[in-house]
N, CA and C atoms as an extended XYZ file, in Angstrom:
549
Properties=species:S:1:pos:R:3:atomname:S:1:resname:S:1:resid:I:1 pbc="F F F"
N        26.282       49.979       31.936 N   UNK     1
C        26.538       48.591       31.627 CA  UNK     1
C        25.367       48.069       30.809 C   UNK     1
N        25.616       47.751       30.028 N   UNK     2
C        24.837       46.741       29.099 CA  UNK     2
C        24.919       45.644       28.692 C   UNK     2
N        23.617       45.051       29.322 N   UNK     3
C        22.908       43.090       28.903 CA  UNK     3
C        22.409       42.957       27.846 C   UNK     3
N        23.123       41.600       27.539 N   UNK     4
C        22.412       41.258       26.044 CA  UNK     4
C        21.747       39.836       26.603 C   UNK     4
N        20.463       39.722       25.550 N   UNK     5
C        19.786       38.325       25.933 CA  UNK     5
C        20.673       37.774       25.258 C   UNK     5
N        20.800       36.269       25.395 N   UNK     6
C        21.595       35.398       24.841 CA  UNK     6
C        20.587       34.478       24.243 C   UNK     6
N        20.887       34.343       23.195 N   UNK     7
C        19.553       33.132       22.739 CA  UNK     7
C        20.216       31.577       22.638 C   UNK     7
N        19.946       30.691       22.953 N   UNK     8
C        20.112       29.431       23.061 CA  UNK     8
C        19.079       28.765       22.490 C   UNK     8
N        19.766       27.853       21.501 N   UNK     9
C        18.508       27.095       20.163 CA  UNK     9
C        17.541       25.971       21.763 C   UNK     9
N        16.665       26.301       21.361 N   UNK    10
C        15.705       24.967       22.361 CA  UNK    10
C        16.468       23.654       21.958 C   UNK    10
N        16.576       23.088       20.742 N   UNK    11
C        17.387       22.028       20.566 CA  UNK    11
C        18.643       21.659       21.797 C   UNK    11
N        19.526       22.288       21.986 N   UNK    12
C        20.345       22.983       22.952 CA  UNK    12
C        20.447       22.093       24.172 C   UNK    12
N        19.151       23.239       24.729 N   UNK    13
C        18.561       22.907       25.921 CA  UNK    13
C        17.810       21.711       26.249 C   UNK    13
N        16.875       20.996       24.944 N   UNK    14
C        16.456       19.114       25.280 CA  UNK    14
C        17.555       18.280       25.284 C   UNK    14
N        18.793       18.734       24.590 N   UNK    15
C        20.200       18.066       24.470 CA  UNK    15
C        20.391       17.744       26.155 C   UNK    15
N        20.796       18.947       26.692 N   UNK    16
C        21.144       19.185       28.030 CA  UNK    16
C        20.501       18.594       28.750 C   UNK    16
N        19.127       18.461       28.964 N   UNK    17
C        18.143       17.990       29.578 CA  UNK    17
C        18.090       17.049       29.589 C   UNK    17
N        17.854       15.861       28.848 N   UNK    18
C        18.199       14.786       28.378 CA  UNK    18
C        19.472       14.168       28.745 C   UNK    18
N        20.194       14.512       28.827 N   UNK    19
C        21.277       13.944       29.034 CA  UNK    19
C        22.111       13.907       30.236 C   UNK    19
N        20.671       14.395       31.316 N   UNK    20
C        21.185       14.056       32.677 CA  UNK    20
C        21.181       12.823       32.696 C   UNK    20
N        21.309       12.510       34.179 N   UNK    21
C        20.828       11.413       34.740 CA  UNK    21
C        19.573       11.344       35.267 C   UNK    21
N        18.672       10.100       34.626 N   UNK    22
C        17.660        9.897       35.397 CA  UNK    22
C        17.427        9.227       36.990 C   UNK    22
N        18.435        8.681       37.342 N   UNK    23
C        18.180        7.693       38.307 CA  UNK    23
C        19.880        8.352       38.987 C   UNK    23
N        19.963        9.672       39.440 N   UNK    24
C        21.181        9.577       40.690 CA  UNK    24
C        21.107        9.108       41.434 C   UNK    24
N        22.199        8.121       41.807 N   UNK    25
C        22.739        7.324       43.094 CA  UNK    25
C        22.423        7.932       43.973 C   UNK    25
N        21.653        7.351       45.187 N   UNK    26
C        21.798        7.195       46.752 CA  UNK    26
C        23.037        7.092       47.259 C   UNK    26
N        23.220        8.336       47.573 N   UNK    27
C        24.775        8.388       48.642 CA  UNK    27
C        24.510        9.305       49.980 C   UNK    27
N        24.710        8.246       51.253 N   UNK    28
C        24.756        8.582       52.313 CA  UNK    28
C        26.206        9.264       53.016 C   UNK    28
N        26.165       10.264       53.480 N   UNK    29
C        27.355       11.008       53.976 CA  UNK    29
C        27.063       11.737       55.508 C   UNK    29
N        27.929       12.051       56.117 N   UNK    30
C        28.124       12.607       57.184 CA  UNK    30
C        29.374       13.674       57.321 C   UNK    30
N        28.872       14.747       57.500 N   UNK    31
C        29.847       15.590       57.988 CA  UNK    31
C        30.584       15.611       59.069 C   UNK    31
N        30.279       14.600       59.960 N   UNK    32
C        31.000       14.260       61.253 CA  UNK    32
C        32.230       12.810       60.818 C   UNK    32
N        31.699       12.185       60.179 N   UNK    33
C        32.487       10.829       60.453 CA  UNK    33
C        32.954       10.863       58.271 C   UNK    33
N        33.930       10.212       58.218 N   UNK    34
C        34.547       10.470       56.973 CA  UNK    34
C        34.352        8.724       57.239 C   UNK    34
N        33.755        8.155       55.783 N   UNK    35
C        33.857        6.572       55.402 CA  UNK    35
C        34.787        6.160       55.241 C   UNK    35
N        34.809        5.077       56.516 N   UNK    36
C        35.726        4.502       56.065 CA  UNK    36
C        36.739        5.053       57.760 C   UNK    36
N        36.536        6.392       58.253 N   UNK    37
C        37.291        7.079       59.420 CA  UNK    37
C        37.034        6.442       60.616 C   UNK    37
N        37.681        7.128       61.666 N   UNK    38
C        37.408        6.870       62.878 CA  UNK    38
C        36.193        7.752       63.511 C   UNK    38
N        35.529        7.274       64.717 N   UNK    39
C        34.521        7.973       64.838 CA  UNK    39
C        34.988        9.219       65.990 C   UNK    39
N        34.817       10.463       65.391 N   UNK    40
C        34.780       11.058       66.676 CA  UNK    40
C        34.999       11.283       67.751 C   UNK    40
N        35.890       11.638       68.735 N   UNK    41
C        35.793       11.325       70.337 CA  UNK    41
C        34.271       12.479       70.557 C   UNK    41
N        34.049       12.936       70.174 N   UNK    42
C        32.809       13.927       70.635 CA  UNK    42
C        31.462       12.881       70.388 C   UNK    42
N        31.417       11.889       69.434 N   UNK    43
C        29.943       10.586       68.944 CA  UNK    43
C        30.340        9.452       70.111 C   UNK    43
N        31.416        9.686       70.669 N   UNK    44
C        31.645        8.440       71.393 CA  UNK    44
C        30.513        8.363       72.263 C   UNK    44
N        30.726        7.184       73.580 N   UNK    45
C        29.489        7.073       74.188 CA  UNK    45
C        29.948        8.069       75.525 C   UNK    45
N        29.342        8.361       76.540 N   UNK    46
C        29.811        8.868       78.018 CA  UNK    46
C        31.022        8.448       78.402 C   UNK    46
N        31.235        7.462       78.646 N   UNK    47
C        32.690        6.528       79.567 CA  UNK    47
C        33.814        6.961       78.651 C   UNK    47
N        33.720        7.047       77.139 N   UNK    48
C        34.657        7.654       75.983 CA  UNK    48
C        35.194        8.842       76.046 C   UNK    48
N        34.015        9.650       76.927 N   UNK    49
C        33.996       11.537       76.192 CA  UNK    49
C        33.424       11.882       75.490 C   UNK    49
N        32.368       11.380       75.085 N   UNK    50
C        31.449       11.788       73.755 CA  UNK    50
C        30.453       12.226       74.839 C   UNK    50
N        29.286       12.554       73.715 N   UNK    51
C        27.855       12.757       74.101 CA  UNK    51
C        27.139       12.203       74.320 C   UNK    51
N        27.015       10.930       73.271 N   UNK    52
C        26.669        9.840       72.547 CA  UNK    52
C        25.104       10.218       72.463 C   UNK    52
N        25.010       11.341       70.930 N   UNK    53
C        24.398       11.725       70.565 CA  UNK    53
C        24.444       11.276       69.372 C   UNK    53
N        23.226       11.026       67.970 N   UNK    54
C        23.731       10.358       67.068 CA  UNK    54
C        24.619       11.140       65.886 C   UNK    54
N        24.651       10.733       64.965 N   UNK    55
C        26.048       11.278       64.226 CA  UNK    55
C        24.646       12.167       63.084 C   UNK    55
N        25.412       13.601       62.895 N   UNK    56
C        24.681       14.300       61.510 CA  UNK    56
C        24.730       13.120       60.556 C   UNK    56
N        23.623       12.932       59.484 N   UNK    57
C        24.063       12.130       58.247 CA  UNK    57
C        22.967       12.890       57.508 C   UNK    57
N        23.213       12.906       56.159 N   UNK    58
C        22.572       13.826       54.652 CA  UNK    58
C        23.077       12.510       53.910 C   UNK    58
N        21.361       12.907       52.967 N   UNK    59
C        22.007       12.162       51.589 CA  UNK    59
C        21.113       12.709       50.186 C   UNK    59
N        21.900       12.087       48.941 N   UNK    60
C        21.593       12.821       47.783 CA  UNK    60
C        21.001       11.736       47.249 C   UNK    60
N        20.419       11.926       46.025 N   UNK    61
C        19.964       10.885       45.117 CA  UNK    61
C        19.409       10.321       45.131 C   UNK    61
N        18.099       10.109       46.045 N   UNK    62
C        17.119        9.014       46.349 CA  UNK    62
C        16.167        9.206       45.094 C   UNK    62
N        15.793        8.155       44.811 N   UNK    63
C        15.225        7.624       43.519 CA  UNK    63
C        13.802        8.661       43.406 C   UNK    63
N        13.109        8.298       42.381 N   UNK    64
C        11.965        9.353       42.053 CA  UNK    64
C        10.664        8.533       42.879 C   UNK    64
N        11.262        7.338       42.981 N   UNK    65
C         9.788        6.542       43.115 CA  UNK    65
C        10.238        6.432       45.389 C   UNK    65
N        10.868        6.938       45.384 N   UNK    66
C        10.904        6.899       46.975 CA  UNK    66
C        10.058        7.569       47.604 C   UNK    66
N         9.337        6.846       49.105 N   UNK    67
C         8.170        7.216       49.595 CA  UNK    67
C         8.636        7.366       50.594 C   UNK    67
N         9.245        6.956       51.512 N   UNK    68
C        10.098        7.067       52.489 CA  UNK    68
C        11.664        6.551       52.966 C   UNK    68
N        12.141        6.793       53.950 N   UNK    69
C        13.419        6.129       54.131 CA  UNK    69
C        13.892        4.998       55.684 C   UNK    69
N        14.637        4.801       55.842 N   UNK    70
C        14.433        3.967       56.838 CA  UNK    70
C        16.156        3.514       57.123 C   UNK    70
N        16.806        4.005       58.080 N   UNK    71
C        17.699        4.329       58.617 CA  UNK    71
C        18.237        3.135       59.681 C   UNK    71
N        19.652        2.091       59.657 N   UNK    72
C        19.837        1.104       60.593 CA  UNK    72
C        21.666        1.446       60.926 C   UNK    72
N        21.777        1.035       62.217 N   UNK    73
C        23.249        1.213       62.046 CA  UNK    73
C        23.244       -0.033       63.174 C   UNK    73
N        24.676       -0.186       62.345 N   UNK    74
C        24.733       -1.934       63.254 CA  UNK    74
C        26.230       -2.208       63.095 C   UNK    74
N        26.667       -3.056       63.877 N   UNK    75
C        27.962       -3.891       63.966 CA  UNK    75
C        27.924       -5.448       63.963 C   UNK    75
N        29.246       -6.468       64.086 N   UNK    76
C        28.927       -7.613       63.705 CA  UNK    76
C        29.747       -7.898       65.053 C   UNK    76
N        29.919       -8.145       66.689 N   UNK    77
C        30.247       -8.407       67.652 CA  UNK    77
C        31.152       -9.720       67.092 C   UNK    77
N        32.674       -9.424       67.909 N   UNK    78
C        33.571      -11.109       67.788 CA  UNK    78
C        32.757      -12.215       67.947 C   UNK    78
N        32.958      -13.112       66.451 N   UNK    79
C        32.585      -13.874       66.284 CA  UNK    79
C        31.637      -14.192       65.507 C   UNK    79
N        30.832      -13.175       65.178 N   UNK    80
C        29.095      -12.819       65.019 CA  UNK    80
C        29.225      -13.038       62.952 C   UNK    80
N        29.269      -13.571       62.569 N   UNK    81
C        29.471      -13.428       60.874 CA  UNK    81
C        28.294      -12.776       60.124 C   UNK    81
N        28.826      -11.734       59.420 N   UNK    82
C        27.998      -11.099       58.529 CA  UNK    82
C        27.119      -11.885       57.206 C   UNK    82
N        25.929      -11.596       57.704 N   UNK    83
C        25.262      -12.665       56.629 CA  UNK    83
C        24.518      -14.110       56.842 C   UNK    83
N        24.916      -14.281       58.384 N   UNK    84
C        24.988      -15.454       58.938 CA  UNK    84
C        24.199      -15.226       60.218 C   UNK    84
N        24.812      -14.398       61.045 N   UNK    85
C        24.184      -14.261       62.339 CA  UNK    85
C        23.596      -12.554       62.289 C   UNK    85
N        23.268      -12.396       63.253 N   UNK    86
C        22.586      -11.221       63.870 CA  UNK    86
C        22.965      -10.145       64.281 C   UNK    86
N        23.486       -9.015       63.817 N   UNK    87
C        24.236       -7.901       64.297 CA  UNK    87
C        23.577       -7.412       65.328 C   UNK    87
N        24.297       -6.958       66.682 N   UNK    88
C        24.181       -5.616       67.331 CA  UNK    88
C        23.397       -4.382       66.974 C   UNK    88
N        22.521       -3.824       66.853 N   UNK    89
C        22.199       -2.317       65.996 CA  UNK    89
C        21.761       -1.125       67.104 C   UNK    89
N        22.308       -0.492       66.630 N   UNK    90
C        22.844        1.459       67.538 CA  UNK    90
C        21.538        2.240       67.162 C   UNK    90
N        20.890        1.642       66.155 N   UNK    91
C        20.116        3.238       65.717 CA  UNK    91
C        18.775        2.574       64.875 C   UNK    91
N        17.496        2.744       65.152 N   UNK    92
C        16.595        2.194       64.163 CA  UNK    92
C        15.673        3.182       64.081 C   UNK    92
N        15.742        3.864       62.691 N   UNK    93
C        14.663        4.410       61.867 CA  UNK    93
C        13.775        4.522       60.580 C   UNK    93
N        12.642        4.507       61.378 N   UNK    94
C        11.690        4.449       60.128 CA  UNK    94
C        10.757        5.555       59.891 C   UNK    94
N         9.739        5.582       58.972 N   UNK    95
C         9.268        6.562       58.548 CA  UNK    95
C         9.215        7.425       57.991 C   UNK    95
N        10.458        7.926       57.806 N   UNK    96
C        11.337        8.936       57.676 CA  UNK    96
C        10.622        9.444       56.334 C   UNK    96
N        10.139       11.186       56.177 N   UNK    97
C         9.251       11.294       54.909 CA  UNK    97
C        10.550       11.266       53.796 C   UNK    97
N         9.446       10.897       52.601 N   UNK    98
C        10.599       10.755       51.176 CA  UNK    98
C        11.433       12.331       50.994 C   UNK    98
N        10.831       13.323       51.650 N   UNK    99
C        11.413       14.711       50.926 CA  UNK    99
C        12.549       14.972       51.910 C   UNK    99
N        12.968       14.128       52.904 N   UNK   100
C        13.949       14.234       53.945 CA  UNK   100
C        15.313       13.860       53.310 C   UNK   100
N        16.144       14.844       53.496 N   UNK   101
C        17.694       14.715       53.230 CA  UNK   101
C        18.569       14.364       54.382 C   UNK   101
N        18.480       14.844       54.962 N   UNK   102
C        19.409       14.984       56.327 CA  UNK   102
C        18.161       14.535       57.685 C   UNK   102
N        19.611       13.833       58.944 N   UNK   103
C        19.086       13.584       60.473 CA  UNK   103
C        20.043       14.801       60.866 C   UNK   103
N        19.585       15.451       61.882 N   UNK   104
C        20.658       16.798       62.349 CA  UNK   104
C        21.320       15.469       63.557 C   UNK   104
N        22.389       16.149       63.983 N   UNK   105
C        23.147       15.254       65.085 CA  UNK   105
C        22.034       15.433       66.397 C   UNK   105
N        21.943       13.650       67.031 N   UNK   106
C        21.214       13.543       68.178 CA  UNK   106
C        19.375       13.820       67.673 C   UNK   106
N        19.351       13.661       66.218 N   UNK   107
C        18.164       14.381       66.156 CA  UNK   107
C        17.185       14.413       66.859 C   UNK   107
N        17.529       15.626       66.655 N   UNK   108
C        16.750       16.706       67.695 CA  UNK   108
C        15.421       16.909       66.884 C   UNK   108
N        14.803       16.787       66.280 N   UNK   109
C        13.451       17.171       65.299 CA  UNK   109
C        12.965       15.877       65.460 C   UNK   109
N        13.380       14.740       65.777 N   UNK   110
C        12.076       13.752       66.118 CA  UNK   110
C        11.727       13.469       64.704 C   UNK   110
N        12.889       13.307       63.369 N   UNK   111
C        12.169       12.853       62.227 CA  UNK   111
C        12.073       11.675       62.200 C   UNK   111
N        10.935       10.741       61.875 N   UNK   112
C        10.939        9.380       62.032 CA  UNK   112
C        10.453        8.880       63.260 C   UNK   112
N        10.129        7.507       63.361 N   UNK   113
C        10.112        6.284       64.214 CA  UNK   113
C        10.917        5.585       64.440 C   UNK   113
N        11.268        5.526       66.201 N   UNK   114
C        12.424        5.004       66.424 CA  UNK   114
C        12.426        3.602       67.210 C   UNK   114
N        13.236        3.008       66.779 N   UNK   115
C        12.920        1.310       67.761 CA  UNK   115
C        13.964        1.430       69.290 C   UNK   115
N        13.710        0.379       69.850 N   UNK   116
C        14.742        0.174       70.768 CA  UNK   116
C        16.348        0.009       70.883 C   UNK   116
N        16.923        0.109       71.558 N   UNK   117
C        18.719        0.414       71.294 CA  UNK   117
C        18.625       -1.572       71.684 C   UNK   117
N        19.824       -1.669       71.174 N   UNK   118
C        20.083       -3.201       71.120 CA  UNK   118
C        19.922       -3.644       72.971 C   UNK   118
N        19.990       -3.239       73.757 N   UNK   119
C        19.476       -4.199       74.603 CA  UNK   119
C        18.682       -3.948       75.387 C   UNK   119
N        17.922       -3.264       74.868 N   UNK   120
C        16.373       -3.180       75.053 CA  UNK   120
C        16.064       -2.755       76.382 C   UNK   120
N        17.105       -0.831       76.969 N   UNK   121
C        16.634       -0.560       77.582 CA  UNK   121
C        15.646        0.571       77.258 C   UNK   121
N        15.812        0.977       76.717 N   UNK   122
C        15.307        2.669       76.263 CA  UNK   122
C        15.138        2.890       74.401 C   UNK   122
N        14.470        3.381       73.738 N   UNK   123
C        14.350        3.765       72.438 CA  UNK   123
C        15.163        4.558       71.871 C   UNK   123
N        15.542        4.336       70.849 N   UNK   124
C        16.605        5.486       70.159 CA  UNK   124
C        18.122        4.791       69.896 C   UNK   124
N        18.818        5.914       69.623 N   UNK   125
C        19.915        5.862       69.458 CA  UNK   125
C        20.961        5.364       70.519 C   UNK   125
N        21.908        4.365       70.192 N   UNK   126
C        23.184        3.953       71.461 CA  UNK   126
C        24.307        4.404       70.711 C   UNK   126
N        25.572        4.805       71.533 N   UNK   127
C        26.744        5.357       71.121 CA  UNK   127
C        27.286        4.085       70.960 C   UNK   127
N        28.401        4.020       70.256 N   UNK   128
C        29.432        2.966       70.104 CA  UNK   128
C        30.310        2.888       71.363 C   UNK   128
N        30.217        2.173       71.786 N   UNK   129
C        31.095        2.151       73.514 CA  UNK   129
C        32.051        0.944       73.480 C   UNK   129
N        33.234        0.713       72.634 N   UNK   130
C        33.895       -0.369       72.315 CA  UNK   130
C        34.667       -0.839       73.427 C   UNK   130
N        34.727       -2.065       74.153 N   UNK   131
C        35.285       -2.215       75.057 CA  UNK   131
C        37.367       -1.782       74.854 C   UNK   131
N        38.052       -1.721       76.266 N   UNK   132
C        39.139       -1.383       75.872 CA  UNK   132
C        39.581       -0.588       74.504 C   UNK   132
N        41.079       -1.926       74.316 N   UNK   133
C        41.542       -0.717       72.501 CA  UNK   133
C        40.868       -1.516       71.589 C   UNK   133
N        39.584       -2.446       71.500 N   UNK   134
C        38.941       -2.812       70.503 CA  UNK   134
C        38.295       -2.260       69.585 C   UNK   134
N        38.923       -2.156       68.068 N   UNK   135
C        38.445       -1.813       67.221 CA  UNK   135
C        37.543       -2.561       66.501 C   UNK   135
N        35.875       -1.640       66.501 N   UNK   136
C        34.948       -2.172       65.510 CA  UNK   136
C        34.551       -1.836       64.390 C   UNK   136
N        34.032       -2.047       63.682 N   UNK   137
C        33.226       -1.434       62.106 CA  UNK   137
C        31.788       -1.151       62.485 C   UNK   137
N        31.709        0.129       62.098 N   UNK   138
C        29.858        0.170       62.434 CA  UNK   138
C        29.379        0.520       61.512 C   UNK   138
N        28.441        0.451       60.804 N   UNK   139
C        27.318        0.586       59.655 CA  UNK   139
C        26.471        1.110       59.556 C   UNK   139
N        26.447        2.448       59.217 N   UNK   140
C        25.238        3.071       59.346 CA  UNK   140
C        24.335        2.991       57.080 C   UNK   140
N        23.049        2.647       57.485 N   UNK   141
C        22.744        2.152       56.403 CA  UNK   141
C        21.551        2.757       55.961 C   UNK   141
N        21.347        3.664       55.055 N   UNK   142
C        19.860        4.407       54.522 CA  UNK   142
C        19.418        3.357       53.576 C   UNK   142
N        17.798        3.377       53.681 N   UNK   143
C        17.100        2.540       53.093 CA  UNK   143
C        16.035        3.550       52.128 C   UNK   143
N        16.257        3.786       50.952 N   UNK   144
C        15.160        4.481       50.312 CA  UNK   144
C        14.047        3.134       50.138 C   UNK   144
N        12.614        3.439       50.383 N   UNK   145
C        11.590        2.521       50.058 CA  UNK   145
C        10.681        2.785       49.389 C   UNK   145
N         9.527        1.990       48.636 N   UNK   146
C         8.906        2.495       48.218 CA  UNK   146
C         7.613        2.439       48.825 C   UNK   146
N         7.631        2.547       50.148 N   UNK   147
C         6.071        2.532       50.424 CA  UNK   147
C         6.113        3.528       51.441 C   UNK   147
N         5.201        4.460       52.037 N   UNK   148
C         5.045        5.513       53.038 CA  UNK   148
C         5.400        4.977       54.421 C   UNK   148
N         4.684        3.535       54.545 N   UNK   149
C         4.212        2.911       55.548 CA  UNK   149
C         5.167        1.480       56.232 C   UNK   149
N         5.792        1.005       56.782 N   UNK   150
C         6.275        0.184       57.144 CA  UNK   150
C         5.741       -1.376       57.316 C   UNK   150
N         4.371       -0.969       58.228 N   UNK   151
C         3.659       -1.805       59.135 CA  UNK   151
C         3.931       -2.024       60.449 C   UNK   151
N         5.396       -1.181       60.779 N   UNK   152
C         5.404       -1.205       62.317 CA  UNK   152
C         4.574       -0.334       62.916 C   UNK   152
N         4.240        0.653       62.776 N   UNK   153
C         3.149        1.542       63.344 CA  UNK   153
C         4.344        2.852       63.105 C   UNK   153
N         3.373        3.923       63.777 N   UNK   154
C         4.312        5.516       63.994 CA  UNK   154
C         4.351        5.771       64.821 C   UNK   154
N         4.839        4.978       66.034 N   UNK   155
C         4.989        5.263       67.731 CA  UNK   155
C         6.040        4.447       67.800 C   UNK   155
N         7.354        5.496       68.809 N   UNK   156
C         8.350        4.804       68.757 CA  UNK   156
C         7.918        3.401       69.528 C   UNK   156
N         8.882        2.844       69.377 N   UNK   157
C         8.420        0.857       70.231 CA  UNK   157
C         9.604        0.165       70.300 C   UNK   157
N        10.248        0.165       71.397 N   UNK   158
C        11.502       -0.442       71.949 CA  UNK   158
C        11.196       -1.885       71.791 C   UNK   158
N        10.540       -2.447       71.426 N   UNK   159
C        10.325       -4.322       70.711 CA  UNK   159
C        10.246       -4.097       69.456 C   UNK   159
N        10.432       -2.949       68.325 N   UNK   160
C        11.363       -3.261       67.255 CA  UNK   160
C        12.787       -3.344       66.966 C   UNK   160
N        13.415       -4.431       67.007 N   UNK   161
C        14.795       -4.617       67.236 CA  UNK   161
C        14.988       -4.804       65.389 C   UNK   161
N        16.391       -5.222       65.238 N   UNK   162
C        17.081       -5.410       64.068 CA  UNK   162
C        16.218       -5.979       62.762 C   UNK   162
N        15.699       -7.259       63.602 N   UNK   163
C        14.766       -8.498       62.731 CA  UNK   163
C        13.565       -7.683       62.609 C   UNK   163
N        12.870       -7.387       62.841 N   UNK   164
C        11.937       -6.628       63.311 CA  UNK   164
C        11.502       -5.772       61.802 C   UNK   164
N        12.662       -4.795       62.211 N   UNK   165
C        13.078       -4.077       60.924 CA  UNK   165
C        12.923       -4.447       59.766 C   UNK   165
N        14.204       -4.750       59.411 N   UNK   166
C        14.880       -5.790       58.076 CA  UNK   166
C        13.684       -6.545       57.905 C   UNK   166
N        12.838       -7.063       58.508 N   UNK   167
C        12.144       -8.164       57.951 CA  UNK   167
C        10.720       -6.970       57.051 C   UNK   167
N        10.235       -5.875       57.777 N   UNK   168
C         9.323       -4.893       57.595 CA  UNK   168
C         9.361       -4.564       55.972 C   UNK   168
N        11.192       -3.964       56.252 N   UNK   169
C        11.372       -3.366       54.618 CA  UNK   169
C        11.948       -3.881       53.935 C   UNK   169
N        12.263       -5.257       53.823 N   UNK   170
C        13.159       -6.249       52.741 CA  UNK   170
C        12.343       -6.028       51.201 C   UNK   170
N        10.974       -6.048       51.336 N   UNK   171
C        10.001       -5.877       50.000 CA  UNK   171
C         9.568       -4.381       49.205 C   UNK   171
N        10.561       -3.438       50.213 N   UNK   172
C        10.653       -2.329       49.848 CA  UNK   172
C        11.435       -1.784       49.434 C   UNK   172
N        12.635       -2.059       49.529 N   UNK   173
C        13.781       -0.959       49.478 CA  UNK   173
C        14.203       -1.142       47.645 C   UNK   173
N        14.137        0.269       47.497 N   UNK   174
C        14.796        0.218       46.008 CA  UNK   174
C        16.233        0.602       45.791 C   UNK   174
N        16.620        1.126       46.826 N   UNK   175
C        18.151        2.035       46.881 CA  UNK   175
C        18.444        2.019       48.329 C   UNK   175
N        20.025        1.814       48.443 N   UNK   176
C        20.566        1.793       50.171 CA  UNK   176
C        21.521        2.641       49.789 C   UNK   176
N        22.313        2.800       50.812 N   UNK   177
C        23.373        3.677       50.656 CA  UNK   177
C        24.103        3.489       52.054 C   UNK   177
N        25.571        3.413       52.256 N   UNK   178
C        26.072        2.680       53.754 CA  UNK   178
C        26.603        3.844       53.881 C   UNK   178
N        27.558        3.699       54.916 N   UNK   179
C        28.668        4.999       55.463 CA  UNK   179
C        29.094        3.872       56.786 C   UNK   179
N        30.162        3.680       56.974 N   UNK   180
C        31.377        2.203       57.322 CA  UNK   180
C        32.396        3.550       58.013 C   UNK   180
N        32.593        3.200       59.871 N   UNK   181
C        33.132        3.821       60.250 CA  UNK   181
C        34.383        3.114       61.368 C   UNK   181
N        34.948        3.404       62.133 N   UNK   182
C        35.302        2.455       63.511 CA  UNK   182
C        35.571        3.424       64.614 C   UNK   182
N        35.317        2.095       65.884 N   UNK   183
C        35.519        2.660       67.003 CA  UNK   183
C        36.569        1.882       67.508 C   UNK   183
């Protein structure tokens, strides 16, 4: 069998080069939950049948100038208006280094700093535990930022709640990316 080099003009190749994209979109995905789907009976909480372990999520495209990421998942409880009042939130992470793609499910690797579950018994992650046949929307939301550092510290701390957060990285974030599920 015989290879031939192939020559390709350099012209060619700055064409090609060039004519990527500089700035690919931030897109958050999960191999467990499809946007927009239902969640899982296996992500549910205990009383459901789940684990209520948190959900795998990966993402692509975080900007060049990203230093870290910072991870929220939240709902808007009957009544509660988006934009207006104060969501519920399941999951708070920060720290998270910029070269990080993926949380494995329940992560298990401890990437990041984690705040308290919305009612402030324990740190980490809460399952979606929807009362009865009530269907909710939950939000899980990546924050590319541009700074390493938050100012909450790097020890998890169950008195960082929602506000807490949001208020930390509002002056940071250059790129988000959602993933919108129900229970």
């Amino acid at each position: 069998m015989e290879f031939k080099l192939m020559r390709i003009p350099v012209a060619s190749l700055l064409f090609v080069f060039f004519s990527m994209p500089v700035n690919a979109e931030l897109v958050l995905s999960s191999s467990a939950i499809d946007h927009g789907g239902n969640l899982p009976a296996d992500l549910k909480c205990t009383r459901d049948g789940g684990d209520g372990h948190s959900p795998p999520i990966s993402w692509t495209g975080a900007p060049a100038e990203t230093e870290s990421f910072a991870v929220i998942m939240h709902h808007y409880p009957r009544g509660r208006v988006e934009g207006v009042d104060i969501p519920s939130h399941y999951w708070l992470v920060w720290n998270i280094p910029a070269g990080t793609t993926s949380l494995s499910r329940g992560n298990v690797e401890s990437i990041g700093t984690e705040g308290g579950e919305k009612d402030r018994r324990y740190i980490g992650y809460t399952p979606p535990c929807s009362p009865g046949n009530a269907n909710h929307a939950y939000t899980i939301t990546l924050y590319a930022l541009d700074a390493e550092e938050t100012g909450l510290g790097n020890e998890d701390d169950i008195d960082v709640d929602w506000v807490a957060l949001t208020e930390a990285i509002e002056d940071k974030v250059i790129a988000s990316s959602s993933l919108t599920f129900v229970n």
